[in-house]
C-alpha positions as CSV (number, residue, x, y, z in Angstrom):
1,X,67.4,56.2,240.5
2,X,66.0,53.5,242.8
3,X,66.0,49.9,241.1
4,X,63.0,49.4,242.8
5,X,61.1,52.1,240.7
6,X,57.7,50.0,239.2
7,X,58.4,49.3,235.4
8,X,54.6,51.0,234.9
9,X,54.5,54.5,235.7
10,X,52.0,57.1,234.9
11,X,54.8,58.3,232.5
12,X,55.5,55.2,230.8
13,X,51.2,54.7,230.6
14,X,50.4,57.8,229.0
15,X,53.5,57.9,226.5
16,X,52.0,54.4,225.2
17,X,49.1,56.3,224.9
18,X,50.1,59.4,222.6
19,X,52.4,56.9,220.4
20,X,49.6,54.3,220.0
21,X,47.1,57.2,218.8
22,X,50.3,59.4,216.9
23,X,51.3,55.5,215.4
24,X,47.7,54.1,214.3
25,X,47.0,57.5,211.9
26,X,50.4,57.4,210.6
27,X,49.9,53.8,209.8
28,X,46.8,54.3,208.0
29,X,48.1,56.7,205.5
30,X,48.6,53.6,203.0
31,X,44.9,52.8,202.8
32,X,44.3,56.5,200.9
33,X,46.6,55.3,198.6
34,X,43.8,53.9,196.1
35,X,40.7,56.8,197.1
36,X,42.6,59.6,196.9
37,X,44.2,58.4,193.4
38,X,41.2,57.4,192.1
39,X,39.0,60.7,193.2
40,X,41.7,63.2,191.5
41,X,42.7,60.7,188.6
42,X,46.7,61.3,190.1
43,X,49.9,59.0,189.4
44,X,50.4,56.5,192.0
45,X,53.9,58.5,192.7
46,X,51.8,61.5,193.3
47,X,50.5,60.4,196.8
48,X,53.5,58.5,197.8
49,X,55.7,61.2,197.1
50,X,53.4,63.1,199.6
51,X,53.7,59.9,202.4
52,X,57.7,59.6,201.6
53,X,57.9,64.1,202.4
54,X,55.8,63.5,205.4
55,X,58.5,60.7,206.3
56,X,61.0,63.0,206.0
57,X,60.1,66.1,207.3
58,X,59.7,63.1,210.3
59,X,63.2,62.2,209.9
60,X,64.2,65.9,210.0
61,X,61.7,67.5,213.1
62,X,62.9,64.2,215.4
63,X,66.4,65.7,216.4
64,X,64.3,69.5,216.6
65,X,61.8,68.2,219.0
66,X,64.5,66.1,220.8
67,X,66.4,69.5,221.7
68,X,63.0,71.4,222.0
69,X,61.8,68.9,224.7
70,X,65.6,69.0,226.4
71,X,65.3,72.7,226.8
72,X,61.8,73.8,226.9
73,X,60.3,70.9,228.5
74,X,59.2,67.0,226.8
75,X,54.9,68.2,227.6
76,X,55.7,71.4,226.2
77,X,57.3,70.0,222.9
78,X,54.5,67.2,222.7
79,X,52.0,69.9,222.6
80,X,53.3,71.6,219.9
81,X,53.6,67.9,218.2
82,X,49.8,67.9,218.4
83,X,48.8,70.8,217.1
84,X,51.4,70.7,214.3
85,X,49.7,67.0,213.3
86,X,46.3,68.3,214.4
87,X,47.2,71.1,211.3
88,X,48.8,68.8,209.0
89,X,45.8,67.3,208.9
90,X,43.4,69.3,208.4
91,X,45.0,71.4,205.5
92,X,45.2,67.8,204.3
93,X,41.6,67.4,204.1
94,X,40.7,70.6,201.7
95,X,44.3,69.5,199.4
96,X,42.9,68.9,195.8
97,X,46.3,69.0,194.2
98,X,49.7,66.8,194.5
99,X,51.3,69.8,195.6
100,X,48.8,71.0,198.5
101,X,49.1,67.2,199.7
102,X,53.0,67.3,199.2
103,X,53.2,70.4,201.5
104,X,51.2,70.0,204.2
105,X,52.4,66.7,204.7
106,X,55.2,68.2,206.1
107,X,53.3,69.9,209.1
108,X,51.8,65.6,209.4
109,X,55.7,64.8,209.5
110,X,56.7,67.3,212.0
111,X,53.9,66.5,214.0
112,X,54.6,62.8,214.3
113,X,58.2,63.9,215.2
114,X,56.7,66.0,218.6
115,X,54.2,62.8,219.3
116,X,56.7,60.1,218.2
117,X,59.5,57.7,219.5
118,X,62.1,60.5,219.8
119,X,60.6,62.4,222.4
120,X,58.6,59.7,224.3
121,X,61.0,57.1,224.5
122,X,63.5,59.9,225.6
123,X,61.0,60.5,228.2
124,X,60.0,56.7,229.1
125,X,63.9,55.9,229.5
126,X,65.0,58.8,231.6
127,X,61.7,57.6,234.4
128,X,62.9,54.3,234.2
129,X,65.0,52.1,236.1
130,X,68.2,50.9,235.1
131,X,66.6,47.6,235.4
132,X,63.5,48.5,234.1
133,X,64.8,50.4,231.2
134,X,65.1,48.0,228.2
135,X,61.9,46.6,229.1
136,X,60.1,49.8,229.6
137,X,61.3,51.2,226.1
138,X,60.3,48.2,224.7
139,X,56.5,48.4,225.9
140,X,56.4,51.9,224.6
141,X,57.7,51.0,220.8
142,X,54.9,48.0,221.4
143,X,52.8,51.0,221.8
144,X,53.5,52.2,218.3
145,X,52.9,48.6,217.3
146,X,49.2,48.4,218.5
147,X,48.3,51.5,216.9
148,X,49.2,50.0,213.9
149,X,46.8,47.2,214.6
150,X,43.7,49.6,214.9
151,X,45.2,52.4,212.4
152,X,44.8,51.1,209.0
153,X,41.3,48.9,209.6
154,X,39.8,51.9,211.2
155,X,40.4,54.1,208.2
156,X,39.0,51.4,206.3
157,X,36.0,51.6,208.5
158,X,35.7,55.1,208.4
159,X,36.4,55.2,204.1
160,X,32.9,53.1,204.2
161,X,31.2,55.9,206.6
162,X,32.5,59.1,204.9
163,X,34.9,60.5,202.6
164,X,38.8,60.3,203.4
165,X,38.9,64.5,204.0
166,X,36.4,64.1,207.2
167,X,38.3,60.7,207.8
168,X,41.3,63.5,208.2
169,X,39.8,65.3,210.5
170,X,38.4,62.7,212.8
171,X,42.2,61.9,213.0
172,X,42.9,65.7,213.6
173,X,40.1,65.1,216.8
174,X,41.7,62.6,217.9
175,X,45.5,63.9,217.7
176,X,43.9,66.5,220.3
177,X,42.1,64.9,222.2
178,X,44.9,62.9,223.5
179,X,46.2,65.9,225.1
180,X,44.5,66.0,227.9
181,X,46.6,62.9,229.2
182,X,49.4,65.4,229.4
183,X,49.5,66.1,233.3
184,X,50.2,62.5,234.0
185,X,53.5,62.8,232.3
186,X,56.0,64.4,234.9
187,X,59.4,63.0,234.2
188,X,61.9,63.1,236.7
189,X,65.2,65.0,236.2
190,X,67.5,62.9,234.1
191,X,70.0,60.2,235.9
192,X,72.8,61.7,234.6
193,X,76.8,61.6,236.1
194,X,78.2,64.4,237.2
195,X,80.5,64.3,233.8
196,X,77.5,64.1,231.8
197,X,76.0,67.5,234.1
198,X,78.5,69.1,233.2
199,X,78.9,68.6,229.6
200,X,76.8,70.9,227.2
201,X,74.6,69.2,224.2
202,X,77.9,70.4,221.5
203,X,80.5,68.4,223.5
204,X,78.5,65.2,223.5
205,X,77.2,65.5,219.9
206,X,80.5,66.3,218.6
207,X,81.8,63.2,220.7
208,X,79.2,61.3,218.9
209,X,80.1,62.4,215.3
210,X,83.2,61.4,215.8
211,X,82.9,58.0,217.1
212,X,82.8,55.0,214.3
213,X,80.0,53.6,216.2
214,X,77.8,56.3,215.8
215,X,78.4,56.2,212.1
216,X,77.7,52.8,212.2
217,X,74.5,52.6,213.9
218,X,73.4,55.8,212.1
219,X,74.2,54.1,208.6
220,X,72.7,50.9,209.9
221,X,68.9,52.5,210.9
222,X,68.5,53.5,207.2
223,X,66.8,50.1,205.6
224,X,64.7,50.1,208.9
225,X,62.7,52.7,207.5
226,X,63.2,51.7,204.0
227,X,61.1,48.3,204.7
228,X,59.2,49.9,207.2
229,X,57.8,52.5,205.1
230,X,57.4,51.0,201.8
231,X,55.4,48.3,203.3
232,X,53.4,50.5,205.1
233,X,52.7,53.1,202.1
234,X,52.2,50.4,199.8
235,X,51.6,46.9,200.6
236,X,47.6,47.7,201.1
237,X,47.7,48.8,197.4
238,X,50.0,45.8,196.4
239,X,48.0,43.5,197.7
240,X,44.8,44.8,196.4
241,X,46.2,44.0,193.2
242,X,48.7,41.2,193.0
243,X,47.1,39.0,195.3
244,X,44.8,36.1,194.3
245,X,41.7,35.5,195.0
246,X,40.0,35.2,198.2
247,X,37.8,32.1,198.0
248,X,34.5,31.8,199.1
249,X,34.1,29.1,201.7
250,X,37.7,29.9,202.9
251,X,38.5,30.9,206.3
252,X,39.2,34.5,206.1
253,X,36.0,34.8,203.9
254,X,34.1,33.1,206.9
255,X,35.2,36.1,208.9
256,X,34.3,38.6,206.3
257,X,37.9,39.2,204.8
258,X,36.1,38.8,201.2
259,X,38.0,41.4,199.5
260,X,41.9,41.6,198.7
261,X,41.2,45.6,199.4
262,X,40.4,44.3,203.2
263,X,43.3,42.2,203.2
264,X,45.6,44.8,202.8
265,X,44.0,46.7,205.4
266,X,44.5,43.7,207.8
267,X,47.8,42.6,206.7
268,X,49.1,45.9,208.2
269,X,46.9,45.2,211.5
270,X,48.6,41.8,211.2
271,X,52.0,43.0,211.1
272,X,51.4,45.3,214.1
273,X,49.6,42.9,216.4
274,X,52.4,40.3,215.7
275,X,55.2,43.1,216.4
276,X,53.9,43.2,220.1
277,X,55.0,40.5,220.5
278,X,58.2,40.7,218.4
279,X,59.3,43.9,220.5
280,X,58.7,43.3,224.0
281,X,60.6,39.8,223.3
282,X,63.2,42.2,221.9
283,X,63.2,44.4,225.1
284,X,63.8,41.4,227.3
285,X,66.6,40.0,225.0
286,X,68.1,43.3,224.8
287,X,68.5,43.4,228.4
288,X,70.6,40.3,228.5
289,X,72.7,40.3,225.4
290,X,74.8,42.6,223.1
291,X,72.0,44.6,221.6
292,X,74.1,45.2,218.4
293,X,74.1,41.0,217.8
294,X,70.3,41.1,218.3
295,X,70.0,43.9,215.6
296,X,72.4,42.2,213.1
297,X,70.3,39.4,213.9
298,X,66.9,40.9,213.1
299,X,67.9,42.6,210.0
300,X,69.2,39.6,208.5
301,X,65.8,37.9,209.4
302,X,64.1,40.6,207.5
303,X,66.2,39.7,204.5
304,X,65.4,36.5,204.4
305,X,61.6,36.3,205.1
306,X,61.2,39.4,202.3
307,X,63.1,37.7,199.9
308,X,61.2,34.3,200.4
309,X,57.7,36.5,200.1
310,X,58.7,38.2,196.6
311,X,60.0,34.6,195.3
312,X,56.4,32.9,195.6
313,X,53.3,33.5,194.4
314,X,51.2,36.2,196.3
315,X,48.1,34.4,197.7
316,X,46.3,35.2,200.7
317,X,48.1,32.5,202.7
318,X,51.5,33.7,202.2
319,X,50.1,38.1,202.7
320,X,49.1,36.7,206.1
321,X,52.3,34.0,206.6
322,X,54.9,37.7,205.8
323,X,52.7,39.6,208.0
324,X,53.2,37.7,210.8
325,X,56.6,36.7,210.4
326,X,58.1,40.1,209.1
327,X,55.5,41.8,212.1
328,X,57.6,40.0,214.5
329,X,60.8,41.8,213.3
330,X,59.1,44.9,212.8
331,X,59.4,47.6,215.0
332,X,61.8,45.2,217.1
333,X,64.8,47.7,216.5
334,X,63.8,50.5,217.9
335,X,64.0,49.4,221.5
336,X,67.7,47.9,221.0
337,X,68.6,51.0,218.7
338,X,67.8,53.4,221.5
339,X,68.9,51.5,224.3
340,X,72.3,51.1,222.1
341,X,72.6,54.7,221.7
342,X,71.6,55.4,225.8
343,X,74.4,52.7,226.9
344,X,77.0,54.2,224.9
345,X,76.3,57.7,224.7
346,X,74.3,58.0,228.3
347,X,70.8,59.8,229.0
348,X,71.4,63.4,229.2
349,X,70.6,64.1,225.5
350,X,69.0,60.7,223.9
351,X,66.3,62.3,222.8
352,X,68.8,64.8,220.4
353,X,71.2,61.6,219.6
354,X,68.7,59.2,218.8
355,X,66.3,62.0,216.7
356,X,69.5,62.3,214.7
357,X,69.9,58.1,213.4
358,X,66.0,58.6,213.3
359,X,67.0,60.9,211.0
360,X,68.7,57.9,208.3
361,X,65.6,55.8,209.5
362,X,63.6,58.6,207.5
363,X,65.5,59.0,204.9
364,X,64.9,55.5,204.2
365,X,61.4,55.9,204.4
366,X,61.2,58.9,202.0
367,X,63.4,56.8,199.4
368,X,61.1,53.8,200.2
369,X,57.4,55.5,199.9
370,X,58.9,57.7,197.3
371,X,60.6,54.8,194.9
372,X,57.5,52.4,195.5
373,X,55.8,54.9,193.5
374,X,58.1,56.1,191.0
375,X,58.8,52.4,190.1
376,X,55.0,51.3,190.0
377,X,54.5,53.9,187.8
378,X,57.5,52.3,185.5
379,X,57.0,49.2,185.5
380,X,53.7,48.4,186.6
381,X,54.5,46.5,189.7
382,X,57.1,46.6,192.8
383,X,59.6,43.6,192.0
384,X,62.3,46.1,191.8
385,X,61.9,47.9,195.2
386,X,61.2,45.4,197.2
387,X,64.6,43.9,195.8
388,X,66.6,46.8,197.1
389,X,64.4,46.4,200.5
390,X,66.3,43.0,200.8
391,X,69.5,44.3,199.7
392,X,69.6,47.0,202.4
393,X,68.4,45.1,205.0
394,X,71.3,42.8,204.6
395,X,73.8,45.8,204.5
396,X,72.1,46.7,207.9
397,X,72.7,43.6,209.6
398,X,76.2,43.8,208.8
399,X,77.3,47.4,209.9
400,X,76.4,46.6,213.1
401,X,78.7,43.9,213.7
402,X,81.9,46.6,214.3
403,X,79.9,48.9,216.9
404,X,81.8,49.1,220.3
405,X,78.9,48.2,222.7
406,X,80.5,50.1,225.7
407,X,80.3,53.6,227.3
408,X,81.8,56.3,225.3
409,X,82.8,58.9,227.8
410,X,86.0,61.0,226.8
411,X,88.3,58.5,228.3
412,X,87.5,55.9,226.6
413,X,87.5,57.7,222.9
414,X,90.7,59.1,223.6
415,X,92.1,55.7,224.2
């Protein structure tokens, strides 16, 4: 591909598009934690075990919709991304049991898989550059970032207009409506070797499995979603009720922050806005040095800045101080992770190889959202989660220190 291709393209504009609207509902799932607990008398765990099933049915529709989109087409598989959501949904909004909830979260699940990072950045990194392509993965994962920003405080919004079922289905509106963004998004035909033309989607998976590095980086993706997805699930909930008080006269009660309810809600707007920031910086680094010393790098910043959190007293200084600081790690993996897995394994089938590491990523998140729960409902609190959190994330950052950062072809794995 030419070098000189722009690093915005209509493709790159409109997948920012469906992941910041796909992104900013899934984000706000944490904030009908309390409502939907309160309104049906549940168990905290009964919820999140619904949030950690739509986390993994995400985990396991990302390698589905990455082949779907390889074979069938990456507008074709969006589509059916959106209506599965679209569905998920609304089912969601007549559930008045655990178990309704629990199920058709997993239509939500597959439907963030079809709108999601697996088939868009597959998309976004096959129209890009070689230049351009670190960078322009980047500013789509920032995509997912600023949904998060707008996701949770515009549920909040809506919870004070209307009930969380038609809150549901405005999301269901506008999973839909984003559709119609769909012609822009005509990728080119992948930049692929000759070797890699000629190899079928078997050869270079089973080349994958087989490779240490794979393993590694698979293994290594797990306590992304683990902290990811706890904190999203339930840090609006734990701050509603561990955090003290919000004084009057202070300045985030001068700009109508009064309740600790509304600084949950913020917290996770905080923790996207400041990952903006933290991925595209990761994008840029990513294009000049080893992406696998960048990830050890971030996980072990993750480690440190969630074990200084849990060590203090929660007060609405240090809820904003972890949002920003652990929002600047946040979604900072995904770029390097993908980009890590396109270096080595090459372009032809990212979208397959990287929806199957998502797939650890989600499994993290199930055990995350799901735990959360289960353990609030022990113990009355989240000390022990948010322990293993920090214990992960330090296994994370070092797995990826034995990851051989070069191209895998059959040569080189043979050697």
């Amino acid at each position: 591909m030419d070098s000189r291709t722009p690093l915005f393209t209509p493709v790159l504009v409109v997948g920012c598009l469906i992941i910041l609207v796909s992104f900013a509902i899934r984000a706000s799932f944490g904030v009908f934690q309390i409502p939907i607990a309160d309104e049906f008398g549940w168990l905290r765990a009964e919820f999140s075990l619904a949030i950690a099933i739509q986390n993994l049915a995400w985990g396991i529709g990302q390698p589905i919709f990455g082949a779907i989109a390889e074979k069938i087409g990456d507008r074709k598989a969006i589509v059916l991304g959106a209506l599965t959501y679209a569905a998920g949904l609304v089912l969601s909004s007549y559930a008045v049991t655990p178990e309704a909830h629990q199920m058709y979260e997993i239509l939500v699940g597959f439907g963030i898989a079809g709108t999601g990072f697996g088939v868009i950045l597959a998309v976004v990194g096959r129209a890009s550059s070689d230049e351009n392509r670190s960078m322009s993965l980047a500013i789509a994962t920032a995509a997912g970032s600023a949904g998060q920003v707008f996701g949770a405080p515009l549920a909040e919004w809506l919870l004070g207009l209307m009930s969380w079922q038609n809150v549901f289905l405005v999301f269901a509106a506008m999973i839909l409506a984003m559709l119609f963004t769909l012609p822009l998004m005509r990728a080119p035909t992948p930049p692929a070797s000759r070797a890699e033309l000629e190899e079928s989607m078997g050869t270079i998976l089973m080349r994958a499995f087989r490779d240490p590095s794979y393993t590694l980086i698979f293994l290594g993706f797990f306590s992304c979603g683990y902290q990811l997805a706890f904190v999203t699930a339930h840090f609006p909930a734990f701050v509603t009720e561990m955090c003290g008080p919000i004084l009057p006269g202070g300045v985030l009660h001068n700009i109508g922050i009064t309740t600790t309810s509304a600084l949950g809600a913020v917290a996770i707007s905080l923790i996207g806005l400041a990952n903006i920031a933290g991925t595209l910086a990761a994008g840029w680094a990513g294009k000049r040095w080893s992406k696998k010393y960048l990830l050890a790098g971030i996980y072990t910043a993750r480690t440190f800045v969630a074990a200084a959190f849990i060590m203090v007293p929660m007060t609405p200084g240090t809820v904003i101080l972890f949002s920003v600081s652990m929002g600047g790690l946040w979604l900072a993996t995904v770029p390097l992770t993908s980009g890590l897995i396109a270096h080595i394994y090459g372009l032809r089938y990212m979208g397959t190889l990287y929806g199957i590491v998502f797939f650890s990523h989600q499994l993290g998140s199930f055990l995350g959202v799901w735990l959360g729960g289960r353990m609030y409902d022990i113990h009355g609190d989240y000390t022990a989660v948010w322990w293993i959190g920090v214990a992960v994330g330090a296994f994370s950052a070092i797995v990826h220190l034995p990851v051989k950062e070069r191209p895998a072809g059959p040569k080189v794995l043979a050697a």
